[in-house]
Residue, then its C-alpha position, 0 to 999 in steps of 0.5 A: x171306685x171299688x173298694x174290695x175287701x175281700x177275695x174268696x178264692x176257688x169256689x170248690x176249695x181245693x184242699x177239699x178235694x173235689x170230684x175229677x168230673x166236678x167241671x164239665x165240659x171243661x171251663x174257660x179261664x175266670x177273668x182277674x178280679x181287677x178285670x172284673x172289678x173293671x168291668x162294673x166300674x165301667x158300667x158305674x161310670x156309664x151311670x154317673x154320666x147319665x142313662x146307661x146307653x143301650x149300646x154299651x150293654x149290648x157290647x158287655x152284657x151277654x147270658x151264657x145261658x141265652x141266645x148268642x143276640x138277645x133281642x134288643x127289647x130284653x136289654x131296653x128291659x135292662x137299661x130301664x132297670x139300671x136307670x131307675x131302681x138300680x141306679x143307687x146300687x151300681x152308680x156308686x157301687x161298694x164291693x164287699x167281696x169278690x168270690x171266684x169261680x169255675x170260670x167267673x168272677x162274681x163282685x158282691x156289692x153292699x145293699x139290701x139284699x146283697x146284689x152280685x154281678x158275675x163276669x166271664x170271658x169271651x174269647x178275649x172279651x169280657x161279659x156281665x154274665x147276670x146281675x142277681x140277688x144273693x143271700x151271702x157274701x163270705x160264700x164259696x161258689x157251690x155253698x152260695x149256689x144252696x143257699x141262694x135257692x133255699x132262701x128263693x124257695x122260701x120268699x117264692x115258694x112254688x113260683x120259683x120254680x127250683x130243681x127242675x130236671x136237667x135244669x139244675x138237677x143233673x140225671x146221669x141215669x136218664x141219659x140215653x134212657x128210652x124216650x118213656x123212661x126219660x120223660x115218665x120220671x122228670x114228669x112225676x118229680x114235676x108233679x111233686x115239685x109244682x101241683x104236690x108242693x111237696x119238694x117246695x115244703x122240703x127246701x123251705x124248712x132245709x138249712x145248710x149246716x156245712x160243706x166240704x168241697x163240693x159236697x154241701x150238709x143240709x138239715x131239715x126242720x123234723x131233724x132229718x140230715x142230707x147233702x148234696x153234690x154240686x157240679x159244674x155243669x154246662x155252664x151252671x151249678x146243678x145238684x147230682x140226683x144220684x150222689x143223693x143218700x139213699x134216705x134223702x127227701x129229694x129221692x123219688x122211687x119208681x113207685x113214689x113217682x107212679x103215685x105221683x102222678x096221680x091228682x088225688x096223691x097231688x091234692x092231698x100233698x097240696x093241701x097238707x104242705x102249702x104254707x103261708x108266705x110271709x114275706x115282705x111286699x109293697x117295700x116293706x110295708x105289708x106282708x105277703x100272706x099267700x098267692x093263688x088266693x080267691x079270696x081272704x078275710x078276717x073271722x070275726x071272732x079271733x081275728x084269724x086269717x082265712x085264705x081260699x086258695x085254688x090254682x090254676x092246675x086245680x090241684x090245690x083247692x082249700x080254705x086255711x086259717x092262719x094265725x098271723x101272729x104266730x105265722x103258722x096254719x091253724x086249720x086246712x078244710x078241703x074244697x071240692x074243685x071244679x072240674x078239671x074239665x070246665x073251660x075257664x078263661x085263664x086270663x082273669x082266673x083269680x076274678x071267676x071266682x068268689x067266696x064270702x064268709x058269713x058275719x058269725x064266723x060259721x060258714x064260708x059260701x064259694x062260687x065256682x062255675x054252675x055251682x055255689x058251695x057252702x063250706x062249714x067252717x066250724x061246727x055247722x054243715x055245709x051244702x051246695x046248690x047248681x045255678x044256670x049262670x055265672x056268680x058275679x057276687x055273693x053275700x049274706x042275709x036272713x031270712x024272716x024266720x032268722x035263718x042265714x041265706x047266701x047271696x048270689x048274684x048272677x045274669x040279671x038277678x040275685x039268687x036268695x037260698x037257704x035252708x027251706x028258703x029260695x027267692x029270685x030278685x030279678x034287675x037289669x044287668x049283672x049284680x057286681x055286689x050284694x048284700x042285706x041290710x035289715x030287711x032290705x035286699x040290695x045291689x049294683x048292676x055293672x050298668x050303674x043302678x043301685x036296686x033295693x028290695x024289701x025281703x020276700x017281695x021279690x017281684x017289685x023293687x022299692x028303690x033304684x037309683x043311676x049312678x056312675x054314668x051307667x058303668x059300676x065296678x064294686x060297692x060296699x055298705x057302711x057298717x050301719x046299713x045307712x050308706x053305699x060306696x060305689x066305685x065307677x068304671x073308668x070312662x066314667x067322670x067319678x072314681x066313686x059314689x057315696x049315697x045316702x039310703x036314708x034320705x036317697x042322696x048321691x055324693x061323688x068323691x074325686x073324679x076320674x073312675x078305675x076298672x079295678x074293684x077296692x070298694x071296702x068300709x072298716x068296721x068302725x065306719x071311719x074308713x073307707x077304700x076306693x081304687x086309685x082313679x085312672x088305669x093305675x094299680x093300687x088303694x086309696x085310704x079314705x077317712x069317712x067323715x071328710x071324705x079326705x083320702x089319706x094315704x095309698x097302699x101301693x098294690x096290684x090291681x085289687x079283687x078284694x078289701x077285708x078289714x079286721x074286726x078291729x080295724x088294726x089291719x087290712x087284707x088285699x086280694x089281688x087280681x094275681x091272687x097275692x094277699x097282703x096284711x097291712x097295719x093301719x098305723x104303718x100305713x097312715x105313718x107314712x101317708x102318700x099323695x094319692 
């Protein structure tokens, strides 16, 4: 049973005096808090016995905001919730308080994060309106409604996707606006909230400093002070636009939105207010560096992180440099997009594109359709060069005279270009790694062979091997250049392959392959990284000398593996372009059966 040791009482705290419009439409009467408390015991109980039953929620368990029915799939989705990570929270539950609101009842119960449920009447029913996290529990309801969207906004950043017009931002002005006024408006504060990031960068840094009723003081982190009007509106809190001062960062003029509407006003705001993410993942294990990432890695030098982000809109497309340590960003570097006319499949869009920076530290080469970029990264110059097909991977090397040339493998061949250097390696199918060691051009076509060339003799390779029952996936070259980890195709027998470039040996590691790449060496040498074997998601840790895999960092489906120079720390790019740190000691700490 609930053991309740707190009742807040109306949300609006009515010695405040709020607003007469406050609540509109007029609201329902909230349930008792005994029938609230009734109704999460009740789902408690359910619980204890066993599953909950899919009947029961489809009695008790209905979202204002939703169809009068939701589908039977939607509350299968709820069920597997609650019977498997939500079963310790609500099988047992311990209420910390029970906070009242315009016409709800929400119980806060202990955990972390907190955990409320909020419950309504129906007529003479009463419904689980939403169960959702919550970032207080001594909160009036207006209050908790900012402060839960602020701490969204800082674990999600753009993904949140909070404010939206006549969503949680109420516009009196826009009602019974001409269609154009009305659509013109919501449109430019959408392309600052989503493409320009500059509404997100605002709610990160605010911090509620006090409330009054309705009305909430928020400060932000350059000084600037705000506050904001809830209402209770059509069932939901939503902002009052036009209460806002006249001096609040949340106001958009006419001639603010007319620029805002333009891409080049939302690439220079992307790139000035994107932020890194910081934030745990993986149930604390590592640490959520940022999103919409092509790629990452370690400099070589300093151990910084660089990130190349580029999403979906092609609105923000940069390379940022970030001290992991200190948590703030140290440099931000334009990179041109690709047109916003170039068809790309959306459906693999983190996995078009590639970028790989040399092993000095100097310069970054990124790949987009029909073009690899050479960016400077520090003092050097950068350049570009058009290829015919698309790059399935880049690396680096040398030419004979000691200068560094881009890797780029592409339909059937690897492309060798730098400065008064361009050489074609031709093999048969799609490079899906490149790379130099000394003075030996390699690769692995998608088709399973391992092909090696002596540098400047490119009509004739020296060495080609089968491995992987003809279907590769990812490989990489150990740190002295005398061994090759390639990762297999699913319906191949072997999850990977070492093979000796010495003495021409293969030795397979584990069975069963993935589709997935996290083919990776340390730097040391003494670690090395496969996916998961079969369909699933996630990295097996190996240690090199045993071939023993040691642990498993618990990740979505792998893009790339980078390691830092001290090989204290891995970064994951994920195929969602999520990139996560993790600390080597944390994860051997606790060693998982792969």
């Amino acid at each position: 049973m609930f053991s309740v040791v707190l009742w807040l009482g109306l949300a609006t705290n009515t010695w405040a005096g709020p607003r007469p419009d406050l609540y509109r439409p007029s609201v329902a009467e909230p349930p008792s808090i005994d029938e609230a408390i009734g109704v999460v015991d009740a789902l408690a109980a359910q619980l204890r016995v066993g599953p909950v039953e899919l009947a029961w929620l489809q009695e008790h368990v209905q979202p204002q905001g939703m169809p009068e029915r939701p589908s039977e799939a939607w509350y299968a989705a709820m069920a597997d919730m609650f019977n498997d990570s939500g079963h310790h929270i609500f099988s047992e539950p311990q209420s910390i308080a029970v906070s009242t609101g315009p016409d709800y009842q929400r119980v806060v119960l202990q955990g972390q994060p907190l955990i409320s449920v909020v419950v309504r009447r129906d007529g003479d029913a009463l419904r689980i309106d939403r169960i959702e996290a919550t970032s207080c529990d001594l909160c009036d309801e207006s209050t908790r409604f900012v402060r839960d969207l602020i701490v969204d906004v800082r674990q999600r950043g753009g993904r949140a996707r909070r404010l939206l017009p006549t969503v949680e931002l109420y516009l009196s002005d826009l009602e019974g606006a001409d269609p154009d006024t009305a659509s013109r408006w919501p449109a430019a504060w959408l392309a600052r909230a989503n493409q320009g990031g500059d509404l997100v960068w605002w709610l990160s840094q605010a911090n509620v400093t006090g409330s009054n009723g309705n009305v909430v003081r928020i400060a932000y982190s350059d000084g600037t002070e705000d506050t904001w009007t809830l209402r209770y509106y059509q069932g939901r809190w939503v902002v009052d636009y036009n209460a806002l001062p006249a001096q609040s960062p949340l106001r958009l003029s006419d001639s603010q939105a007319k620029a805002w509407r333009d891409r080049k006003q939302q690439s220079r705001s992307a790139l000035e207010r994107w932020q890194p993410r910081f934030s745990e993942a993986a149930h604390g294990l590592a640490l959520e560096v940022g999103d919409r990432a092509i790629d990452a890695g370690f400099d070589p030098l300093d151990g910084t992180i660089w990130l190349t982000v580029l999403d979906l809109d092609r609105i923000l497309s940069g390379l940022f440099r970030i001290d992991a340590a200190e948590r703030k960003v140290l440099e931000r570097t334009v990179v041109p997009a690709p047109n916003p006319r170039t068809n790309i499949a959306l459906g693999r869009w983190y996995q078009q594109w590639h970028a790989q920076l040399r092993p000095d530290g100097q310069t970054i080469a990124i790949s987009v359709p029909g073009r690899v970029r050479t960016l400077a990264v520090k003092e050097e110059h950068g350049g570009s060069f058009i290829t015919s097909r698309p790059v399935t991977s880049l690396g680096w090397g040398t030419s004979a005279t000691g200068v560094p040339t881009v890797l780029a493998g592409m339909g059937g061949r690897v492309q060798v270009v730098g400065p008064n250097v361009w050489q074609r390696y031709r093999m048969t199918g799609d490079p899906v790694a490149v790379g130099q060691i000394g003075q030996q051009i390699w690769a692995v076509s998608h088709q399973g062979q391992v092909v090696r060339w002596q540098r400047d003799i490119t009509e004739v390779a020296f060495d080609t091997q089968d491995v992987c029952c003809g279907a590769a996936v990812d490989a990489a070259a150990n740190p002295d250049g005398s061994e090759l980890l390639v990762t297999c195709a699913l319906v191949c027998e072997q999850a990977a392959v070492r093979v000796d470039l010495l003495g021409g040996q293969q030795t397979v590691i584990s069975t069963t392959g993935s589709d997935h790449k996290g083919a990776s060496w340390s730097t040391n040498g003494r670690w090395f990284t496969t996916p998961v074997p079969g369909d699933g998601a996630g990295i097996l840790l190996w240690r090199a000398r045993e071939a023993q895999p040691v642990a498993r960092l618990p990740t979505s489906p792998i893009q790339r593996v980078r390691w830092s120079p001290d090989d204290t720390q891995i970064l994951t790019v994920g195929e969602d372009g999520r990139v996560l740190l993790w600390e080597l000691s944390a994860v051997l700490d606790r060693e998982m059966e792969p």
